[in-house]
Backbone bond lengths (Angstrom), bond angles and torsions (degrees), N, CA, C in turn:
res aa  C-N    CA-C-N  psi(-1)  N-CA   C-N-CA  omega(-1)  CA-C   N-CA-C  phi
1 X - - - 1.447 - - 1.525 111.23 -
2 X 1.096 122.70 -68.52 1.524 142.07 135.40 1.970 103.26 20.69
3 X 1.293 105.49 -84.17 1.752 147.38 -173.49 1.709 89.89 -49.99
4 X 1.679 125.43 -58.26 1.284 135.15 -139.50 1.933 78.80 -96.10
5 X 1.177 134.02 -59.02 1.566 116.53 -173.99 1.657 115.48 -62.92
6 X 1.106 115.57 -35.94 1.435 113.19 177.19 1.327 116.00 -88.63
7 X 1.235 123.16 7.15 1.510 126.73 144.61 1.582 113.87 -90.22
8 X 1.166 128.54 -27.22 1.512 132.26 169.61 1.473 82.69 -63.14
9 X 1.216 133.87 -92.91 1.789 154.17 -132.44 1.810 85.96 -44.76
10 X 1.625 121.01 -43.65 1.127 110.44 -141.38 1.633 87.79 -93.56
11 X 1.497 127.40 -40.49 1.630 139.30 154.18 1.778 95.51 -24.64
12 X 0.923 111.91 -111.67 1.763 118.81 153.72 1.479 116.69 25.10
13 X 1.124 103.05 -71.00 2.457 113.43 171.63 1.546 95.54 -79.47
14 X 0.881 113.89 -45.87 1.430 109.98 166.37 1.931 105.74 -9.67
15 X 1.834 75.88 -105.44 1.429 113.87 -161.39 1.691 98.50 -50.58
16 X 0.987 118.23 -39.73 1.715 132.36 -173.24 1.669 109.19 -61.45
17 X 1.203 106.04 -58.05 1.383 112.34 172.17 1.365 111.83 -53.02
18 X 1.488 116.43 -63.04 1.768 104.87 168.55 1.345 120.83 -45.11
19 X 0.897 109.60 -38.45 1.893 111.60 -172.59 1.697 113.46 -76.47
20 X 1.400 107.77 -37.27 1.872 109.96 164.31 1.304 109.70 -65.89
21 X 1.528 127.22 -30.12 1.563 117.25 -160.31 1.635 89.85 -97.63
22 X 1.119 110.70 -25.35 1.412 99.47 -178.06 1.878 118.73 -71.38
23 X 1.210 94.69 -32.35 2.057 99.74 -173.27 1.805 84.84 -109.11
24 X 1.166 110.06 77.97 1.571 110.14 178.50 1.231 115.07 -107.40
25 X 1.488 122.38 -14.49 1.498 154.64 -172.86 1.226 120.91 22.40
26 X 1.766 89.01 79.38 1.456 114.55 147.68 1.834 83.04 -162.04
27 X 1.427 87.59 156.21 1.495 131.64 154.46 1.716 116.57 -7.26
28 X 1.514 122.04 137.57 0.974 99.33 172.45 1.854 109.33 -84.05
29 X 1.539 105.59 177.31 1.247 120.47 -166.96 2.012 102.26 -69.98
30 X 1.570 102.06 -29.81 1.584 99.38 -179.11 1.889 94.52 171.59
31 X 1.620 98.93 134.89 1.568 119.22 -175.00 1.530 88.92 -123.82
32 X 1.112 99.19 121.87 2.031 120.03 142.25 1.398 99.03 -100.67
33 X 1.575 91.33 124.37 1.709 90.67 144.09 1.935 103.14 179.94
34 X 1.230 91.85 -155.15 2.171 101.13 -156.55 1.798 87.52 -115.91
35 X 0.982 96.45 147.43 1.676 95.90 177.13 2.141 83.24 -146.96
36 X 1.770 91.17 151.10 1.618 92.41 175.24 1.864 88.91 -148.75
37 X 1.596 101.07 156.31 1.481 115.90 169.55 0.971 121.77 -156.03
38 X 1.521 144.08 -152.78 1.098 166.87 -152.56 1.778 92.37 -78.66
39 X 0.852 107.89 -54.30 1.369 117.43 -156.03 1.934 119.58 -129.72
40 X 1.089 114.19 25.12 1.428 139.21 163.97 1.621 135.87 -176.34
41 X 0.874 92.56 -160.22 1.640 113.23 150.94 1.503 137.98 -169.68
42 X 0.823 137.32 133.16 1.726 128.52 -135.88 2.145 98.04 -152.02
43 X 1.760 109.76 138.86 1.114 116.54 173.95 1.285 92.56 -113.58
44 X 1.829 119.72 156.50 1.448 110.80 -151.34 1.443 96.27 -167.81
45 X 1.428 120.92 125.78 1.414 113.76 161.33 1.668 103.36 -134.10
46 X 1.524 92.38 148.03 1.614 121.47 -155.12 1.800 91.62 -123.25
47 X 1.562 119.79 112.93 1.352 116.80 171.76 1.608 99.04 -145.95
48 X 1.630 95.84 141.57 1.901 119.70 -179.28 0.844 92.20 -61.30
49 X 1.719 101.38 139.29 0.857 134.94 135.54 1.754 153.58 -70.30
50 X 1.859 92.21 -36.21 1.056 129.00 -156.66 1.504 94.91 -162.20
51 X 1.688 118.17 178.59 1.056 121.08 177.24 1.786 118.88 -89.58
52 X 1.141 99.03 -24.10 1.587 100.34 157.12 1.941 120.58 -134.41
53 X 1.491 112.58 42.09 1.730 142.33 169.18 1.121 108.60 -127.63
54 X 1.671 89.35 133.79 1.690 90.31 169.07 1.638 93.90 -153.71
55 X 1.466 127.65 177.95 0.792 117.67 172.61 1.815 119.05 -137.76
56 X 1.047 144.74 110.44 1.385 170.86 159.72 1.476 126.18 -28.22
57 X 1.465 126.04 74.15 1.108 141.82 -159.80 1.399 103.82 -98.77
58 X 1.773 143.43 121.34 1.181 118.74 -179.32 1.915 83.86 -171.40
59 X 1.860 75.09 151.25 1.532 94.08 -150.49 1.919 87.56 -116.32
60 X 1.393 124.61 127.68 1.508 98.36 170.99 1.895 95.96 -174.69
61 X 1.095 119.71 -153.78 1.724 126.44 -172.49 1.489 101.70 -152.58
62 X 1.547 94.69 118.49 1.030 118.31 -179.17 1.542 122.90 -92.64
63 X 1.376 143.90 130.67 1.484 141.52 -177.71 1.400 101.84 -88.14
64 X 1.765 99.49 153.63 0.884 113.33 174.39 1.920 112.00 -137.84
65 X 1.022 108.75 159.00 1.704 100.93 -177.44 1.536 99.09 -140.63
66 X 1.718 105.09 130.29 1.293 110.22 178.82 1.437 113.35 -132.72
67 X 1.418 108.55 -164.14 1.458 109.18 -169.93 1.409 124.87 153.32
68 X 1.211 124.22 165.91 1.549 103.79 175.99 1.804 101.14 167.22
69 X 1.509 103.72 -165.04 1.266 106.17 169.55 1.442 135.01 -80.55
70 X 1.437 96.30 -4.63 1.995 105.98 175.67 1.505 104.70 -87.29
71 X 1.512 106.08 -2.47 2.270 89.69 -172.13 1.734 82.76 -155.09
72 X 1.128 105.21 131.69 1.259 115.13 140.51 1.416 145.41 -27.13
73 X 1.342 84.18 -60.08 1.559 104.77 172.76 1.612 124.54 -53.84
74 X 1.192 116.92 132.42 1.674 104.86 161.09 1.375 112.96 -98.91
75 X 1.422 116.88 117.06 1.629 110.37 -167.48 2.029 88.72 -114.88
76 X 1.163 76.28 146.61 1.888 110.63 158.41 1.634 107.65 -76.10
77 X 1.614 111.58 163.61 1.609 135.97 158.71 0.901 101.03 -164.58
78 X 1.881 111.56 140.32 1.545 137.41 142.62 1.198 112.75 -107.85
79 X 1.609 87.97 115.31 2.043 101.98 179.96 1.701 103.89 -98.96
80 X 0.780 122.13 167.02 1.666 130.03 173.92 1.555 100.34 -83.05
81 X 1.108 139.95 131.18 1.591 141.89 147.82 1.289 129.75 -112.13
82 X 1.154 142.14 156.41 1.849 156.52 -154.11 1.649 88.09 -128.88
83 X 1.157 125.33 125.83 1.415 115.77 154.56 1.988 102.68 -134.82
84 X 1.423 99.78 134.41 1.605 97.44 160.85 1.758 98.88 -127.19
85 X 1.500 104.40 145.97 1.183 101.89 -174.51 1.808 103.58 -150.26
86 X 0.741 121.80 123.67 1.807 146.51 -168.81 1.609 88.82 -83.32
87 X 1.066 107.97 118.00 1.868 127.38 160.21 1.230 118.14 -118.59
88 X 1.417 97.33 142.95 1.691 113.05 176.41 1.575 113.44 -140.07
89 X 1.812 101.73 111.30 1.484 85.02 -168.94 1.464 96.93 -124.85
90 X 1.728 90.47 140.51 1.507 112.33 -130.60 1.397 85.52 -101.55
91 X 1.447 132.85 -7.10 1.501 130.45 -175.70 1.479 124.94 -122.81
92 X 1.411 91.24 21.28 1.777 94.77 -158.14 1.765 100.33 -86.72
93 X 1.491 123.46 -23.45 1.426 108.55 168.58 1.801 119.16 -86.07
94 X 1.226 108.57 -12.04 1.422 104.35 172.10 1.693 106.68 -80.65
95 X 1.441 132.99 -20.05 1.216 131.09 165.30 1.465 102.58 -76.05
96 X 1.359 146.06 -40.74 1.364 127.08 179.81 1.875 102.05 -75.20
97 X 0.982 107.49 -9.44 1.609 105.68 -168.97 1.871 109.06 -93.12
98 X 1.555 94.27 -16.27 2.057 102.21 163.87 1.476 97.37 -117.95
99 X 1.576 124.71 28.49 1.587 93.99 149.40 1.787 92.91 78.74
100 X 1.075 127.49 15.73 1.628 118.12 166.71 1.817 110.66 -95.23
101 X 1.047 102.63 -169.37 1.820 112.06 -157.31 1.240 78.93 -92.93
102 X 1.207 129.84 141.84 1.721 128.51 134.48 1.369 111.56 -142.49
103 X 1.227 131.24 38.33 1.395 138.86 110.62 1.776 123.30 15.77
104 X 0.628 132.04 119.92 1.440 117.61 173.22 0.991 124.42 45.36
105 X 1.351 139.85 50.79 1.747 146.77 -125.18 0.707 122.49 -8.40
106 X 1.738 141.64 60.82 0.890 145.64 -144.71 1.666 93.53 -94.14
107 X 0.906 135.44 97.27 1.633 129.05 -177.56 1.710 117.40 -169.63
108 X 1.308 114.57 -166.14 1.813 106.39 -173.89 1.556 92.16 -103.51
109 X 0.951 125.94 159.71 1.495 123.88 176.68 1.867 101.73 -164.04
110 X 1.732 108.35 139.35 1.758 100.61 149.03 1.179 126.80 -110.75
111 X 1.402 132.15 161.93 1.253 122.52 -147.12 1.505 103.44 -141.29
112 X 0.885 140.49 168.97 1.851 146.81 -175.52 1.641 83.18 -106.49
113 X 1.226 166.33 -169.12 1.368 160.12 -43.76 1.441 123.32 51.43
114 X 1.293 121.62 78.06 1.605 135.76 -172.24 1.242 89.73 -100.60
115 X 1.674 124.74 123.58 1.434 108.57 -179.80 1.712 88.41 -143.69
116 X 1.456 125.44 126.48 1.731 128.26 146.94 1.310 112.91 -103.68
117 X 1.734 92.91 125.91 1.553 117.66 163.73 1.111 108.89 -81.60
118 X 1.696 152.02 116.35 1.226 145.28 157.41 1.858 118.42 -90.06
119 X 1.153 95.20 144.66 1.366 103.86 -176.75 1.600 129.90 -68.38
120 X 1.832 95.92 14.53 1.589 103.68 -172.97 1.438 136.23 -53.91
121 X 1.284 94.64 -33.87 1.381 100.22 164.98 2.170 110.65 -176.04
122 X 1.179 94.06 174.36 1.548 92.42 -173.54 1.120 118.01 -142.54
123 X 1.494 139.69 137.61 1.528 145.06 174.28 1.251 102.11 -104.06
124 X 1.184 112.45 111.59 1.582 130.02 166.47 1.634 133.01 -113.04
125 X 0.965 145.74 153.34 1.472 142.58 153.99 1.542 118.09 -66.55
126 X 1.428 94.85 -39.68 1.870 128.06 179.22 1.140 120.82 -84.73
127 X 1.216 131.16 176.84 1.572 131.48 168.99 1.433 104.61 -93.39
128 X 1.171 139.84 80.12 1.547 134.06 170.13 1.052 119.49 -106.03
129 X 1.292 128.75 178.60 1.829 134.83 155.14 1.631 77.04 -135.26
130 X 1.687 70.23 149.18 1.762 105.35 154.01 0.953 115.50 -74.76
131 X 1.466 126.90 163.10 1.790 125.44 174.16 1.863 94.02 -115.64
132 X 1.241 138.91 127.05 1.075 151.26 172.87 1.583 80.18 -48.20
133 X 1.543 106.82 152.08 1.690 113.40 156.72 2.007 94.59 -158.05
134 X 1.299 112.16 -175.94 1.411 135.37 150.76 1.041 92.36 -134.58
135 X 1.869 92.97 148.52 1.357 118.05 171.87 1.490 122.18 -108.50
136 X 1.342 176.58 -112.69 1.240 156.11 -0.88 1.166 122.55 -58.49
137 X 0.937 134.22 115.39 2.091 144.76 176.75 1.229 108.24 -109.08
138 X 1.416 125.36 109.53 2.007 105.50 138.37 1.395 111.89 -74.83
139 X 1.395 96.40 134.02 1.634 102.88 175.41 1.715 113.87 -124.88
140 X 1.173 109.29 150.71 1.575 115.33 160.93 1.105 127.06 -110.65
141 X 2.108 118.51 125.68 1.330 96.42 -168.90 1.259 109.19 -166.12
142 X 1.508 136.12 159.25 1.434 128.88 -131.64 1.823 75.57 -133.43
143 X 1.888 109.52 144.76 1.316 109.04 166.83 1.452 105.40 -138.08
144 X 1.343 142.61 115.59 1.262 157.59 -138.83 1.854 108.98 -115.04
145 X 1.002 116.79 124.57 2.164 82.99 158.11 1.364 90.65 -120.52
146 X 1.696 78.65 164.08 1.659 110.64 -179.43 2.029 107.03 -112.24
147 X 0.998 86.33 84.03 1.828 88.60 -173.04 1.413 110.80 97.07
148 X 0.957 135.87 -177.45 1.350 156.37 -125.27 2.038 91.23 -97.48
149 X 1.418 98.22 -55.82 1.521 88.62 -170.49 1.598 109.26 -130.58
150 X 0.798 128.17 21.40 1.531 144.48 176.50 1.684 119.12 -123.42
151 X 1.501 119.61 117.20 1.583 131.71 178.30 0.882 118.05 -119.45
152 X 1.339 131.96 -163.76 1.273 150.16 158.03 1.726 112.76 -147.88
153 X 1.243 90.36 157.97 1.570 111.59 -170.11 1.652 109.29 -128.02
154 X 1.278 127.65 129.60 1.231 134.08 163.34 1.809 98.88 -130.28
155 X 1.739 90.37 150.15 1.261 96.53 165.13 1.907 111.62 -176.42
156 X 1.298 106.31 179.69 1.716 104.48 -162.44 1.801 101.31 -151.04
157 X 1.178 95.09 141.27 1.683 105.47 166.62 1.563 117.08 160.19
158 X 1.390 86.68 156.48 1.796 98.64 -174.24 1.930 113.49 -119.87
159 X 1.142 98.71 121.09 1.569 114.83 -169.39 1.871 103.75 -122.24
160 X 1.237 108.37 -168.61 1.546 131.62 150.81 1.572 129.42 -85.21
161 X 0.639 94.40 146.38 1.576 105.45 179.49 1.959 106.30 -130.45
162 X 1.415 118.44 120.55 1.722 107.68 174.61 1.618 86.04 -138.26
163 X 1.678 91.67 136.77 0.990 130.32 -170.75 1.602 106.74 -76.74
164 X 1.075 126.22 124.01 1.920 124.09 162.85 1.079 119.73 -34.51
165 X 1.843 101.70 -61.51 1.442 120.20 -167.64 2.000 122.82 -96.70
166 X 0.539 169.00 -24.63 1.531 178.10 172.15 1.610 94.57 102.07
167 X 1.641 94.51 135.42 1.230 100.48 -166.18 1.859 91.77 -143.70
168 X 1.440 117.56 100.08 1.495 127.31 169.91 1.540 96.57 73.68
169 X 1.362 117.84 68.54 1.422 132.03 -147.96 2.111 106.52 5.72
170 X 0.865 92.44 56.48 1.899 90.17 177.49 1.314 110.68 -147.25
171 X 1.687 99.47 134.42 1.452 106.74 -170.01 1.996 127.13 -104.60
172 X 1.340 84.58 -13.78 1.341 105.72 168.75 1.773 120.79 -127.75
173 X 1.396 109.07 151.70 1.836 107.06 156.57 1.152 113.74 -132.94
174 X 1.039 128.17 166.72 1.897 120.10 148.23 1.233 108.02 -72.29
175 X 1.877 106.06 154.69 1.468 108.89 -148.02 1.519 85.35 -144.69
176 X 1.560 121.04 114.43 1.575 117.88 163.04 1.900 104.74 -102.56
177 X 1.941 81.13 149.44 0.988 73.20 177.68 1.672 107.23 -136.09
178 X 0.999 139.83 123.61 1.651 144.51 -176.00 1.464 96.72 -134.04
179 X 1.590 106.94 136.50 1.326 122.61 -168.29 1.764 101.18 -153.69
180 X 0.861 117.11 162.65 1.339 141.67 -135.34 1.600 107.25 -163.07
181 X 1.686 128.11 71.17 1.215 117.30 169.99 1.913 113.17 -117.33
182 X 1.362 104.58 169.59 1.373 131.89 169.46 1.868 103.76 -121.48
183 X 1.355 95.75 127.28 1.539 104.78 -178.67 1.386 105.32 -139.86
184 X 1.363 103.88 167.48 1.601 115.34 -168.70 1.707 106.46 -144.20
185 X 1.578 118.85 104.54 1.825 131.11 -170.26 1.097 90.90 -75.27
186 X 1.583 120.23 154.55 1.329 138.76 -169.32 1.593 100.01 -120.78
């Protein structure tokens, strides 16, 4: 009897200890991982800063789909992109404070979106070039998981975009950006 409670007690700190360190609310210390969507695929590591900052380094190729009245054709591009992006998630101790997941930052957060397209090279169907640009975005955006090591990411915002090269004598546009990923933490 003795043997059977102090194997519960020790089961018990166990399971307890995972579950306090897990809803501890803040940020983890640092995420590697692959995220893919609609419109890329991107490798990415996310490390604190702060107890609710972190900042978002991710290296990957982004699609693009074009078209119009000069071509028939509807052609695709994958350009290479640089993104670093500064997060602050502004809800992640009121989710450990009702007992929600925040696991893998699982929380709402907005973010700055610093993104360079370089003109290194391009995968096309078509004959195109890329035009080098930087972007700046504020964005807002919610990151969820679905099991242990697999999430998703949504998010929305409208920034600038300036071009390297002059493009239809114009050097800047406004630049939205809403994205739609599934990712997998290592």
């Amino acid at each position: 009897m003795k043997l059977s409670k102090i194997i519960t007690f020790i089961f018990m700190l166990l399971l307890g200890t995972k579950g306090i360190s897990q809803q501890k609310g803040t940020i983890e210390k640092s995420i590697f991982g692959v995220q893919t969507g609609f419109l890329g695929f991107w490798i990415n590591n996310e490390f604190r800063l702060f107890s609710n900052l972190s900042v978002k380094s991710e290296l990957g190729l982004d699609v693009g789909i074009f078209g119009g009245s000069s071509s028939d054709k509807i052609g695709t591009i994958l350009a290479p992109v640089l993104t670093f992006e500064p997060r602050y998630y502004y809800n992640i101790q009121k989710r450990a404070v009702n007992n929600n997941v925040t696991r893998n930052n699982s929380a709402n957060f907005i973010a700055l979106n610093l993104k360079y397209q370089p003109d290194l090279f391009v995968i096309s169907n078509n004959n195109v070039d890329a035009i080098s640009n930087i972007s700046i975005i504020p964005k807002w955006c919610i990151r969820r998981n679905l099991g242990n090591n697999f999430h998703y990411e949504t998010g929305f915002g409208i920034g600038y975009r300036y071009f390297l090269e002059k493009v239809n004598s114009e050097n800047s546009e406004i630049a939205v950006d809403l994205h739609l990923r599934i990712g997998y933490n290592f």
